[in-house]
N, CA and C of each residue as an Amber inpcrd file, in Angstrom:
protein
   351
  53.6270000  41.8690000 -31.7700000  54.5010000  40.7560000 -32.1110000
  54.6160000  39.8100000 -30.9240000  54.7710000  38.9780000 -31.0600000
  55.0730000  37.7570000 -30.0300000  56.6080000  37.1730000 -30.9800000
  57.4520000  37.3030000 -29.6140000  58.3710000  36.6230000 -29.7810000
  59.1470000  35.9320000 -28.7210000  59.4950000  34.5440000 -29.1880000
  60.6110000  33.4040000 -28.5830000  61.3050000  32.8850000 -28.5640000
  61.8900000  32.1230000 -27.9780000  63.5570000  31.8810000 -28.3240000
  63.2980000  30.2930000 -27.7040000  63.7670000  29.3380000 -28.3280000
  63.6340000  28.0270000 -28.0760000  64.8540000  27.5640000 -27.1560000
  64.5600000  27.4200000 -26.2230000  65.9190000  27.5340000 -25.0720000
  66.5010000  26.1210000 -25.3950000  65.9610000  24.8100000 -25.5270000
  67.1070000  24.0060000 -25.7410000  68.0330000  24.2500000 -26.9740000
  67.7380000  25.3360000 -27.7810000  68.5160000  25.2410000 -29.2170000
  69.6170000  26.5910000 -28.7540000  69.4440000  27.2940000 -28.2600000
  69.9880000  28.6520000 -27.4290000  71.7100000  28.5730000 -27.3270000
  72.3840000  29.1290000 -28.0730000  73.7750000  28.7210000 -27.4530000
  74.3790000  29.6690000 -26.5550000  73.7730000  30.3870000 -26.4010000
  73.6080000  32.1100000 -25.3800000  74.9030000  32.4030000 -26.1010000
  74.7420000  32.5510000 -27.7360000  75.4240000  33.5050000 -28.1990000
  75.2950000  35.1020000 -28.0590000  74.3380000  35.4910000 -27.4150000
  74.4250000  37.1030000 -27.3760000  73.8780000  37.9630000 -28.9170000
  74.2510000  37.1470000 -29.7680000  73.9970000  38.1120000 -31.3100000
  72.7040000  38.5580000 -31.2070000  71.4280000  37.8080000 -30.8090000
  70.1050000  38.7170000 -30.9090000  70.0810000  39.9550000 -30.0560000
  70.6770000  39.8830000 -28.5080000  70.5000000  40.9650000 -27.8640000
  71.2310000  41.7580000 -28.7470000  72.8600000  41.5510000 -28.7740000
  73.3580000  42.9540000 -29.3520000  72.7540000  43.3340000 -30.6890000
  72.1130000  42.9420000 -31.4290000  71.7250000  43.3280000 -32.9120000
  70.2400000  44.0290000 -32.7780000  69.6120000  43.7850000 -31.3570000
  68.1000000  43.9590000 -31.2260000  67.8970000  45.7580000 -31.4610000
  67.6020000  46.2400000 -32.1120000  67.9080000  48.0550000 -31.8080000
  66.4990000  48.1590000 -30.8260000  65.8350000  47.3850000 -30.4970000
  64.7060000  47.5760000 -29.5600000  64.5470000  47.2510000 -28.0230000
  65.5090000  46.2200000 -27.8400000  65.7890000  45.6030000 -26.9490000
  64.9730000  44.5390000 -26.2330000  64.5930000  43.5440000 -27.0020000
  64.0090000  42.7860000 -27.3300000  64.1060000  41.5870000 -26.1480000
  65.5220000  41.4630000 -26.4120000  66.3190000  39.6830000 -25.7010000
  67.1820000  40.3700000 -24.3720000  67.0260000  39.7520000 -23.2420000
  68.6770000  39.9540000 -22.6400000  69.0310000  38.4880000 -22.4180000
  69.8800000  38.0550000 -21.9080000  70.6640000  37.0020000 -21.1930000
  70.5450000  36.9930000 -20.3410000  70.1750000  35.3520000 -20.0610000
  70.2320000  35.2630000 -18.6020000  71.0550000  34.0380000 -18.2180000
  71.5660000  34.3970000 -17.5410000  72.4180000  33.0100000 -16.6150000
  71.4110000  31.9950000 -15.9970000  72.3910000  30.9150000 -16.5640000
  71.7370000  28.9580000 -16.5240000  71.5880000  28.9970000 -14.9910000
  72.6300000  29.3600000 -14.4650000  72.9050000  29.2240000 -12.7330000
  71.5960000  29.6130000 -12.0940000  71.0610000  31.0230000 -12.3260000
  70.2170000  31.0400000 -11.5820000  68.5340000  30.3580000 -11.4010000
  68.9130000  29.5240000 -12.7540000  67.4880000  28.6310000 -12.8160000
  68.0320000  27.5150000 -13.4670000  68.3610000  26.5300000 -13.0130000
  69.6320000  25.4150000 -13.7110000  68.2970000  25.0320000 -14.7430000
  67.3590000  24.4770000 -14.0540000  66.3680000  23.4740000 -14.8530000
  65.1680000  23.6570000 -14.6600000  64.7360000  25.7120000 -15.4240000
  63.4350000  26.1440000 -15.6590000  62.3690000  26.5110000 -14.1130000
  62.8790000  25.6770000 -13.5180000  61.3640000  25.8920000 -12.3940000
  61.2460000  27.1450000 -11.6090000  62.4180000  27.8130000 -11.9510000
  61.6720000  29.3380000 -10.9500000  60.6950000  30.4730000 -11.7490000
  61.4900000  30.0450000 -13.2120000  60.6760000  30.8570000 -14.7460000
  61.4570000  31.6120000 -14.9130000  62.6390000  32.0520000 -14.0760000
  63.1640000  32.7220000 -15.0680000  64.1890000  32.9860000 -16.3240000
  64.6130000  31.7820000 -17.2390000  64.9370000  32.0080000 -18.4770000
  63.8350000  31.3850000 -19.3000000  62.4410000  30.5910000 -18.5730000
  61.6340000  30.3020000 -19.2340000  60.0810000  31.6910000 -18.9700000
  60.4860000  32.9970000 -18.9640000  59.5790000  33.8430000 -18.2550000
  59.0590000  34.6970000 -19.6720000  59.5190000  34.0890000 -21.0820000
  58.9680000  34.7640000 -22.3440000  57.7170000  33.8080000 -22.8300000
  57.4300000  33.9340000 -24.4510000  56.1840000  33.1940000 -24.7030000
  56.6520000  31.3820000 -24.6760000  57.6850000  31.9610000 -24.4940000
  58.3790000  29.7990000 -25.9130000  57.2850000  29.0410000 -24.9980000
  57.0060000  27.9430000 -26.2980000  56.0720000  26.7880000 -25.9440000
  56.5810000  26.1770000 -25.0640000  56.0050000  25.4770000 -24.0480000
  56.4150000  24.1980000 -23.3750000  57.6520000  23.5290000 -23.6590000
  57.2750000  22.9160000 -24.9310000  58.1350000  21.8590000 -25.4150000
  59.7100000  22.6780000 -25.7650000  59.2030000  23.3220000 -25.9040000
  60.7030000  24.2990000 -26.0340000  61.4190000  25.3160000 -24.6530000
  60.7520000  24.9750000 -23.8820000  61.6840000  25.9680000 -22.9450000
  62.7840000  24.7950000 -22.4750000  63.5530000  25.7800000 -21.3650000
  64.6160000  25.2260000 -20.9920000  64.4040000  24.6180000 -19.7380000
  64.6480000  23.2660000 -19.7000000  64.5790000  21.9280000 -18.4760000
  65.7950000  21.3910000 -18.5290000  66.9780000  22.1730000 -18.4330000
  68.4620000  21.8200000 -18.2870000  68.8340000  20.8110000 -19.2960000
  68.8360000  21.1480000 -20.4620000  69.1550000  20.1430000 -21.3210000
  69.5080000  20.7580000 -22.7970000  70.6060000  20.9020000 -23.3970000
  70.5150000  21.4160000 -24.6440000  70.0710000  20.7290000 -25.8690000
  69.8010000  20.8530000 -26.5660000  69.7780000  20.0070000 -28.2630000
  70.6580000  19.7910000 -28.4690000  70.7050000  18.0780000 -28.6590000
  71.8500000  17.3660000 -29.1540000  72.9880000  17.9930000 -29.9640000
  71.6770000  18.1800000 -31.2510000  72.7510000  18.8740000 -32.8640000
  72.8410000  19.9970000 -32.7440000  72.6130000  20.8440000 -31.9380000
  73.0150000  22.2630000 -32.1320000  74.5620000  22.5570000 -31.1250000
  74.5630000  21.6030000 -30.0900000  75.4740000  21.5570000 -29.3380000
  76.4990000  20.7540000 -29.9100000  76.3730000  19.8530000 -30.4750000
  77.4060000  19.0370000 -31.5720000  77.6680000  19.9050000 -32.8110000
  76.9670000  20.9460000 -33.1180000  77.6610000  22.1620000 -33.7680000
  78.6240000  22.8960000 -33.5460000  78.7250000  23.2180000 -32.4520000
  79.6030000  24.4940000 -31.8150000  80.5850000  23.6050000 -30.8290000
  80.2810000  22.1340000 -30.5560000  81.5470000  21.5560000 -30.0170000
  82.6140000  21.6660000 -30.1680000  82.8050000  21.8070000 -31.3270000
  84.4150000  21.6970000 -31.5450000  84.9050000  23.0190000 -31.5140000
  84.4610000  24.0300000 -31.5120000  85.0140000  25.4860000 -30.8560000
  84.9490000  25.6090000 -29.7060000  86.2450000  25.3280000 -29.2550000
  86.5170000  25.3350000 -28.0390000  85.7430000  26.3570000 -26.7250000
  86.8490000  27.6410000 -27.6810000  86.3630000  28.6290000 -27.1640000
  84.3300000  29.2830000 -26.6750000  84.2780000  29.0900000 -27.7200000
  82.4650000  28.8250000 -28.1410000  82.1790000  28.1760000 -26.7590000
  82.4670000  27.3450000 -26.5330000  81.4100000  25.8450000 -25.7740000
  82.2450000  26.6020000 -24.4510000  83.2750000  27.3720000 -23.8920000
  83.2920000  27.7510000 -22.9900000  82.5620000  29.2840000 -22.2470000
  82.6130000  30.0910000 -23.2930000  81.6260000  30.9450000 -23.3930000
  80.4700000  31.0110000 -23.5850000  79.5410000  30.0140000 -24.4220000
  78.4280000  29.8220000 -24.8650000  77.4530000  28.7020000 -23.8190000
  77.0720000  28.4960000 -24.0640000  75.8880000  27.4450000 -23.5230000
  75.6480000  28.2010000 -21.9760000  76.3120000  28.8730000 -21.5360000
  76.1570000  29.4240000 -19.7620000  74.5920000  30.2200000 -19.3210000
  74.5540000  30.4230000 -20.8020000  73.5710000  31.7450000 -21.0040000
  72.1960000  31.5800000 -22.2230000  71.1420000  31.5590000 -21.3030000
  69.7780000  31.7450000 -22.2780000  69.2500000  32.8210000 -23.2730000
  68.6100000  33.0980000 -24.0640000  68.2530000  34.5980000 -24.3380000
  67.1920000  34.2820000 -23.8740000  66.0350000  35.3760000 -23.4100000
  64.5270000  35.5900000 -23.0740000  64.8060000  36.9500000 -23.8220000
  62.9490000  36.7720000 -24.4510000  62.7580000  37.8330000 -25.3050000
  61.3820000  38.5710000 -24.1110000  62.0840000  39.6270000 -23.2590000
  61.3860000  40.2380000 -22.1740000  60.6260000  41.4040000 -22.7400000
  61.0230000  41.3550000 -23.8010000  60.4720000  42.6580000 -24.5050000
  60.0180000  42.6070000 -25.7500000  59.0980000  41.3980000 -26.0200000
  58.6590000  40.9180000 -27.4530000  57.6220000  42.0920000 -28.0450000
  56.7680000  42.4990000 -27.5860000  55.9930000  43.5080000 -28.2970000
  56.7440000  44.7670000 -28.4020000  57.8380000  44.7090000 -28.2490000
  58.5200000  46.0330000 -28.9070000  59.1750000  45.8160000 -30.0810000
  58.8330000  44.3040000 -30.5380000  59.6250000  44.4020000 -31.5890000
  59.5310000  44.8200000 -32.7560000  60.2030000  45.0730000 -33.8690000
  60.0750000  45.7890000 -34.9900000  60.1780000  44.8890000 -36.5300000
  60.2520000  43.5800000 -36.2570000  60.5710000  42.9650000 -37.0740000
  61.3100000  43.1950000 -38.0510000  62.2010000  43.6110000 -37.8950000
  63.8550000  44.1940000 -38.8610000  64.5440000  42.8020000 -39.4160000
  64.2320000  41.8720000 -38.3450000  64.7850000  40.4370000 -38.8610000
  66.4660000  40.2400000 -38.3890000  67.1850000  41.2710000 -37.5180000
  68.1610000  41.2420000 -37.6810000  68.7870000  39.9630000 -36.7110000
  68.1750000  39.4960000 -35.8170000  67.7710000  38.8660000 -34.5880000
  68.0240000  37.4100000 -35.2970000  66.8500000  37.4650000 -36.1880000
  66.8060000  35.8610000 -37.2830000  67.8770000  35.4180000 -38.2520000
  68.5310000  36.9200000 -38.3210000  70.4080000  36.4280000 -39.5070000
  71.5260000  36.3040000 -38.4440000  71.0940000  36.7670000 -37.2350000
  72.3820000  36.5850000 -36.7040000  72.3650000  35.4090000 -35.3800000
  70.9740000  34.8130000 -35.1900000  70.6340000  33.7940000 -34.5150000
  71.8680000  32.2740000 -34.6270000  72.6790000  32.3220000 -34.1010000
  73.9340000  30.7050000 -34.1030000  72.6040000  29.6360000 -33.7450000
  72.1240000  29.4340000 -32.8680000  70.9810000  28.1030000 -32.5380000
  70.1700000  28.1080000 -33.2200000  69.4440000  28.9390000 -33.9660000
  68.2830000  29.1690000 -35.0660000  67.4840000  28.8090000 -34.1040000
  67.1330000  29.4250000 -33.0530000  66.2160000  29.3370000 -32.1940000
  64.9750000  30.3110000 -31.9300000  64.8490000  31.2190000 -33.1450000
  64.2900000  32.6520000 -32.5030000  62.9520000  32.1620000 -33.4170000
  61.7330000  32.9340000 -32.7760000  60.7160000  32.7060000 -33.8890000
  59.8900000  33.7970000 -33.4350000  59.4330000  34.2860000 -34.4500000
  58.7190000  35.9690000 -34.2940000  57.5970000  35.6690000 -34.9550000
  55.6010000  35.9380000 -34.4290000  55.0790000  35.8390000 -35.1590000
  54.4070000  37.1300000 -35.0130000  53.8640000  37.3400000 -36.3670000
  53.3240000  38.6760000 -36.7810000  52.2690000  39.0180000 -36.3820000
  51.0920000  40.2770000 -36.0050000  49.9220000  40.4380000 -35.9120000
  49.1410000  39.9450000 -36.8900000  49.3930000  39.5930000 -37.8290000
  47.9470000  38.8200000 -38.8740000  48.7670000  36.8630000 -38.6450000
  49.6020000  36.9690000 -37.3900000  49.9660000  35.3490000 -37.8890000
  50.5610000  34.8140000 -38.5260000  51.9690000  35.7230000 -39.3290000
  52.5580000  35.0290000 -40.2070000  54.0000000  34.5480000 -39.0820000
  55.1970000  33.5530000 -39.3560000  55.7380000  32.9970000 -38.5020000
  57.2300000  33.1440000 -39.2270000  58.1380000  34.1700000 -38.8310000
  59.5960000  33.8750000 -39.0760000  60.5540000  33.1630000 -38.0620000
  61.2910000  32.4690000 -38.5230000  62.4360000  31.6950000 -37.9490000
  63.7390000  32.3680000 -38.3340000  64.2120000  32.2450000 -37.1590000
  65.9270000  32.6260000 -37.8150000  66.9010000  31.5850000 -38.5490000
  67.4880000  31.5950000 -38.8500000  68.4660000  31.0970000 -40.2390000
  69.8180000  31.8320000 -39.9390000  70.7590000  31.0160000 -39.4620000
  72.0120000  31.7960000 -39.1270000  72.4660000  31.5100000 -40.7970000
  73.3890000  33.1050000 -40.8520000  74.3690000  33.2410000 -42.2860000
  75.0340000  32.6320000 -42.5180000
């Protein structure tokens, strides 16, 4: 499996790590790489265009704005998927994804996205 997490969409909600039974994702703190260049919250597969260069997505961050709480806890933190070939594709990662940022593709090539509930 190859899997990634699109860091500008990322609200470092935590739900993929804790739901991963494989251990797939951890979190990593913005601080120690504000804007990508050391690699490490950009150190999984995500494309280019999708890693993190200190900048969130507009609409995903105009989502969770108005929860206060959210926007003080959230955004601090990336997921990296450090452990993509362990994954099991259970999907649980893709229902409980808040940024709909996760994308898992299969050994024959097929491509899931997460879809928060």
């Amino acid at each position: 499996m190859k899997v990634y997490v699109d860091k500008t969409k990322c609200t470092g909600c935590a739900h993929c790590s804790d739901v991963c039974p494989v251990a797939v994702y951890q979190m990593k703190e913005i601080a120690e790489d504000p804007d990508g260049s050391k690699g490490v919250i950009n150190s999984d597969a995500t494309p280019p265009e999708q890693q993190w260069k200190g900048k969130n997505d507009p609409n995903v961050y105009a989502k969770w704005n108005n929860d206060v709480q959210k926007c003080h806890d959230h955004f601090k933190k990336k997921s990296v998927a450090v452990n993509g070939e362990a994954c099991i594709l259970c999907q649980a990662c893709l229902i409980e994804c808040e940024g709909e940022c996760i994308t898992i593709i299969d050994d024959q090539g097929t491509e899931y996205h997460s879809i928060y509930k």
